[in-house]
Structures are given as structure tokens and as C-alpha cells.
N, C-alpha and C positions, 0 to 999 in steps of 0.2 A: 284364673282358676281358684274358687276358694275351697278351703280345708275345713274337715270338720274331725273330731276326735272320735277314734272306734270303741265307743260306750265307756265300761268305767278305764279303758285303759291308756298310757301315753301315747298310743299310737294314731299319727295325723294321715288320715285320707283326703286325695283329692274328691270334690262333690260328684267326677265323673271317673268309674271304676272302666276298663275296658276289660272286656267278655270274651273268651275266647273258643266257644265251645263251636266253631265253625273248621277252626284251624284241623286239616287232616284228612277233612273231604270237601269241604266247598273254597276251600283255601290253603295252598302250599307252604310250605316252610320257608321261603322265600317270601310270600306274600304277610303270613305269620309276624315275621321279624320287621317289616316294614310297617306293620301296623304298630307293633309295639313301639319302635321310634316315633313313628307319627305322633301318637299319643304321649309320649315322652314330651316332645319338641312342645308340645299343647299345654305343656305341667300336671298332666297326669301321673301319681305315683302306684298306682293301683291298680294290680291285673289278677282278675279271677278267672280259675280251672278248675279241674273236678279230673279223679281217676275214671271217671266213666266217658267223659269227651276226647272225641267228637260226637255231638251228640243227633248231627242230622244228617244221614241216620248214624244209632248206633252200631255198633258189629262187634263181633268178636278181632273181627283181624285189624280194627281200627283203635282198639282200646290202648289207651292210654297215649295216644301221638300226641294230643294236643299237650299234655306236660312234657312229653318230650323235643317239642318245637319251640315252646319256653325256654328249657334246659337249654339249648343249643344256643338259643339267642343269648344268656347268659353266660356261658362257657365263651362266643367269638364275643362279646360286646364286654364283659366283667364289670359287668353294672349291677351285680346284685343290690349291689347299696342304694341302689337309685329308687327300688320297686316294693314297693309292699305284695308280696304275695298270697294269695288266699286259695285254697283248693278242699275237697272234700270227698271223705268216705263215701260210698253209696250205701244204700239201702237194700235189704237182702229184696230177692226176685230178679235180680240179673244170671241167670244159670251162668253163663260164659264169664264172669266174675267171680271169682274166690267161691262157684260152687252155689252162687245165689246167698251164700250164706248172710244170718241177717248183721246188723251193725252190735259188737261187741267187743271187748278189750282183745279177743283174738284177732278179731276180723282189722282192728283198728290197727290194733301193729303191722299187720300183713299190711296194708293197704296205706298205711303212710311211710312202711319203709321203698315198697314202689312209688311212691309219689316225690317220695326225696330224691331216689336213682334217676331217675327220668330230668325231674325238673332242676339236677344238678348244682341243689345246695343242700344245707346241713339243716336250716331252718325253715319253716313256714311259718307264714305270720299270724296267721287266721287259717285256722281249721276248722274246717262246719262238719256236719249230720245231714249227707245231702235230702236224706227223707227220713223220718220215726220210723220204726222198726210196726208199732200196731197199725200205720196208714194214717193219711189225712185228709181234710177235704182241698187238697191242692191238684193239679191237674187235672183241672174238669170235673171235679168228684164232688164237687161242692153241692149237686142236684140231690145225689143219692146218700149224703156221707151217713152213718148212722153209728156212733159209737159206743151202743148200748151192749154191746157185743165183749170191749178191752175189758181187760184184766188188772184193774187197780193196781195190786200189792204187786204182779208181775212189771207193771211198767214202770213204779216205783222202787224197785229193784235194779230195774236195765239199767234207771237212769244212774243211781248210787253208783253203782259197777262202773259204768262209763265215764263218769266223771273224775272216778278215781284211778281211771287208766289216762284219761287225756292229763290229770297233775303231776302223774308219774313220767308223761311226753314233757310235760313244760320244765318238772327238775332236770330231766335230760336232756335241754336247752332245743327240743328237736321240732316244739312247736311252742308260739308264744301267748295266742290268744286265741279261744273258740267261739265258735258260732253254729247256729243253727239254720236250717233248710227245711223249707216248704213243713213246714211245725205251725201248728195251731195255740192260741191265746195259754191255755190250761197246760198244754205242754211246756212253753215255755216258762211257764211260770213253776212248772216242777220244778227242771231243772235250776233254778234258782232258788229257790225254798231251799232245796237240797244242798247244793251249794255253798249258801250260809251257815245251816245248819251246820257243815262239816267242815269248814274252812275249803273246800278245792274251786278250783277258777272258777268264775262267773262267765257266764252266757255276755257277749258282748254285741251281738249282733246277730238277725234274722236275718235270713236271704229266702224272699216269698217274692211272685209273681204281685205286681202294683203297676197299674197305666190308669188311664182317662177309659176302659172301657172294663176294668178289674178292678174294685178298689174295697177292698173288704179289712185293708188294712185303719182306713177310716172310723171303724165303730172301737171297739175295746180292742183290739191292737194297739190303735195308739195309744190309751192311756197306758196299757202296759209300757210302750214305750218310753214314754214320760217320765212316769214314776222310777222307771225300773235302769232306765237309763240304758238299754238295747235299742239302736240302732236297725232301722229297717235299711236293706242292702236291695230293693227293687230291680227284680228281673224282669226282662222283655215290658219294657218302658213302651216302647211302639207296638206294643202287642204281635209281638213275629213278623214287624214290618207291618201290619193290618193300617195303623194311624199315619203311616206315612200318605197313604192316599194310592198306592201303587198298582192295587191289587182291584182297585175300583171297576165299575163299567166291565167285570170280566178280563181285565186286563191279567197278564201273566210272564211278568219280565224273563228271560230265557236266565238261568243262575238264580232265581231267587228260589230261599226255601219253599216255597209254593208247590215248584216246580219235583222237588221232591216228597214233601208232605203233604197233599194236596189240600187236607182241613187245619191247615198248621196247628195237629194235633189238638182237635175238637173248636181251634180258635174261630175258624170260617167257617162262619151257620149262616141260615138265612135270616136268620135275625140282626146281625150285625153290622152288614153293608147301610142302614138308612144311620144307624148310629155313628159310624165311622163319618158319611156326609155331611151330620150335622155339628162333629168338629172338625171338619175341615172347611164348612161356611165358619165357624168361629176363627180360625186361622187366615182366611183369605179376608176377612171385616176389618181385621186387624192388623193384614201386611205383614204377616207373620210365616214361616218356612211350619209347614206342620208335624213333622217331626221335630227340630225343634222347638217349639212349643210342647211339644208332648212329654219331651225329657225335661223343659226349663217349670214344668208345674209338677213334675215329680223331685227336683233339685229344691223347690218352695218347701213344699211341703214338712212340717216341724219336725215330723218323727223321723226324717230320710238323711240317712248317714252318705251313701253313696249310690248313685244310682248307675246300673249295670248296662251299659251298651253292646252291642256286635253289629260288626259289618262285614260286607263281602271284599268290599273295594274301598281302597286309598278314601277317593270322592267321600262314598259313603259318611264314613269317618271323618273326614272333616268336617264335611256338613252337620252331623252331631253333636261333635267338639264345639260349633259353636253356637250350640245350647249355654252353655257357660258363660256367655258376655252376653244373657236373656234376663231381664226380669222382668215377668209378666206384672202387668193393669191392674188396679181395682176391676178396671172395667171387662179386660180382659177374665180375668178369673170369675167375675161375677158371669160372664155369657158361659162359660164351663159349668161354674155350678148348676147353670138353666138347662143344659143338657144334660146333667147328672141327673136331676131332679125327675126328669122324664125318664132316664135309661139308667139305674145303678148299679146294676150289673148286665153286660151286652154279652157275655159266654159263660 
């Protein structure tokens, strides 16, 4: 398993983060705490949550379990030291959440002092923005986004505010380093601008959706990355399980989110399945498991700090994990770029 550094800070990440927004309805606390060893046992140090998971589906009566299945696992295991933790505020429009209300120095302390209670320690290591408060074009929105509408000076505002409440978390040793979610190029570059300007933390890391059939972190993403030294944290790598190959020919594994999402939220169009085929002939040319593959070109990738997996089952999971002991071809990567080329974005 290699390591790479969470942007400008000391803090070493394993290349493979495990995801936990299953735990609480398509997986018990039991099953929960066995993932996280597994992962462990693999040199994983790395586990991301969010106060809004579990997230398929979400509910009012499910909120917050999955940090609390964490919390537990830490409490019987007292490995806090072992884990780098990450979890995240949401964004306002959850009514059954703090009221809907949107992300700001109030809403933040409500919501990270719940995330402390649950997940049963003092600190978080990474604390993100699970979405901007004016919207972005993440979740499918990318068709329609239109942001002729924001409020300049007011977002510029939020951001100031915000940053000077998360400084005032890190003096109070309650969180160490933040990051951002499902945030666009310009935003993130606010909050950075701003930042310096003022002396309060720096942005260390993005957590946006990135697979072989999403990749929009590709164009001016990564040079922000580069330059700026934020880390992209790649969510649903297999595209909701789509790149696994699972879902093909109409198939519908009984337990798979499928089965409760049916478009794995807009992911499953009829545009998708020929694209999905034509890396999984890339995968099979090359003797290669295609989920792994799918994760071992998102671990390549220069701008990707850690890339984000979930599973239902043990199997799952390991099969994943050993993405990590992949490093893809010339020739391999070059047959990917040949389907990029035809298909650059497939949802």
C-alpha cells in the first residue's frame, strides 16, 4: 500500500481510503467493524464518513449511524491511532438535518460537535464541505449547471466566515485539516485566495466524484491541483459498482445498490451500458479484474491523493484492495485513453 501526503499538510494517507456510507442500511455494525479491519489488515489508514450517512437511502431515522458504527468500532478496538479519520458537514436542503439549514459557522459547530459524539473521539482529521452552500455542477447537474444566477460578494463572504470558524476548530484541537466536497475549480480557488490572504487553514483536499466514465477532474481541476497542492479524494471510482461489469446484460445482483436505487442516481442511462463494455473489453485484453483496474487508474492518476472505495461484502473488499499491488501499461492506459476519446463523459 503506498502513501501519499494530504496537500500542504503532515498528514500520510493510504492511496486507498475506505468509504463508508453503506454502513447502517446495506450493512450492519457488525459487518461495519469487519470491513474496517479488513482494510486495516490491507494498510489502510484511511476512513471516510459524513454526518449525512448512510447514504443509500438516506432517512431521517438513519442519520448519523454510520459515524456511529465507527465510534463503536473505535471505542471496542482503541485504535484511534491507527486511522486517519475524515467526515463532513452537509449542505443545507436536508430538512430532517439541523432544519436544512445551509453550511455556516453555526451550522458547523452543531454538526461537528454531533460527529465528534457518534464517532467517539476528540479530533477529526479532515473535515470537508460536503457540498457549497450556492450548488454545483456535481450530482448529475453538470447538463444544466448555470451559475449566472450566485452572488459574488455573498459567497465571498460565506467563504471568509467559514474559514474563520473551521481556524477557531483547529485552535481547539477539534479538527486538524479541511477539505472540500463536490466544489468546483473557482470555488476552490476562493477559498484559497482567501486563506492566504488571511492566514486561516488552507483547503487540503477535494472529495468529487472521478472514474473511467466521470472525469472532469482532468481539464483545469488538475492544474489547480498541481499548482495549489489539494489533493483530489475520488469518490465512486467504479461508478456505483456500474465499472464493475455487474449490472451488465440487465443483470441485478439481489443486495446491490441497484436494487434500491434503480438509476444509481442518474448514473444508469441508456447511454452508458456500450461505454461501460468497451472498458470491460479493455479489462479482459489485458487479464485484468475490472474493478480493479478502474480503481488502479484512478490511484495513477497525478492529482489523486486517495481514492475512495465501498463495499457490501468482506469479498467485495478485498477484491478492491487489490487494486494497490496494480500498476497499469503503457499499453494498458493508452487502450483507456481510446475509450475516453470516443466517450468523455458517459453520465
Amino acid at each position: 500500500m503506498k502513501f501519499n501526503t494530504l496537500g500542504t499538510s503532515e498528514i500520510r494517507v493510504s492511496e486507498i481510503c475506505l468509504g463508508s456510507m453503506n454502513w447502517g442500511t446495506q450493512n450492519s455494525e457488525a459487518e461495519g467493524h469487519a470491513q474496517i479491519d479488513c482494510a486495516l489488515d490491507h494498510g489502510v489508514n484511511f476512513i471516510d464518513t459524513a454526518e449525512l450517512y448512510p447514504s443509500n437511502p438516506m432517512s431521517a431515522e438513519t442519520l448519523g449511524r454510520t459515524e456511529e458504527i465507527i465510534g463503536t468500532w473505535i471505542g471496542k478496538s482503541g485504535r484511534r491511532g491507527d486511522v486517519i479519520l475524515a467526515s463532513k458537514v452537509a449542505g443545507k436542503g436536508q430538512e430532517y438535518l439541523h432544519d436544512g439549514m445551509e453550511i455556516g459557522p453555526k451550522k458547523i459547530r452543531l454538526a461537528l460537535e454531533g460527529s465528534l459524539r457518534r464517532l467517539q473521539t476528540d479530533t477529526i482529521d479532515l473535515y470537508q464541505l460536503h457540498w457549497p452552500n450556492r450548488g454545483s455542477y456535481h450530482f448529475r447537474q453538470n447538463w444544466k449547471y448555470d451559475p449566472s444566477s450566485q452572488d459574488t460578494a455573498a459567497t465571498l463572504e460565506h467563504v471568509g466566515e467559514t474559514l474563520s470558524c473551521l481556524a477557531e476548530l483547529v485552535t481547539e484541537g477539534k479538527i486538524r485539516t479541511i477539505g472540500l466536497s463536490n466544489e468546483t475549480c473557482w470555488g476552490t480557488m476562493q477559498f484559497l485566495r482567501i486563506a492566504d490572504a488571511n492566514g486561516l487553514p488552507r483547503v487540503v483536499s477535494v472529495q468529487n466524484e472521478y472514474n473511467l466514465l466521470y472525469r472532469t477532474h482532468d481539464l483545469d481541476f488538475a492544474e489547480l491541483s498541481h499548482h495549489e497542492r489539494v489533493g483530489l479524494l475520488p469518490y465512486s471510482p467504479l461508478g456505483a459498482g456500474l465499472l464493475t461489469g455487474k449490472y451488465q446484460d440487465g443483470k441485478l445482483p439481489a443486495g446491490s445498490r441497484k436494487t434500491i436505487t434503480p438509476d444509481l442516481f442518474g448514473r444508469a442511462n441508456e447511454l452508458v451500458w456500450p461505454v461501460i463494455d468497451a472498458y470491460l473489453e479493455v479489462a479482459r485484453k489485458h487479464g485484468l479484474d475490472p474493478a480493479q483496474m478502474a480503481i488502479a487508474f484512478c490511484n495513477q492518476r497525478p492529482f489523486v491523493t486517495s481514492s475512495i472505495i465501498g463495499a457490501t461484502s468482506i469479498e467485495q473488499l478485498e477484491n478492491d484492495l487489490g487494486a494497490a499491488r496494480i500498476e497499469l501499461t503503457g499499453e494498458v492506459l493508452d487502450d483507456i485513453n481510446a475509450v475516453y476519446r470516443r466517450h468523455p463523459i458517459a453520465y
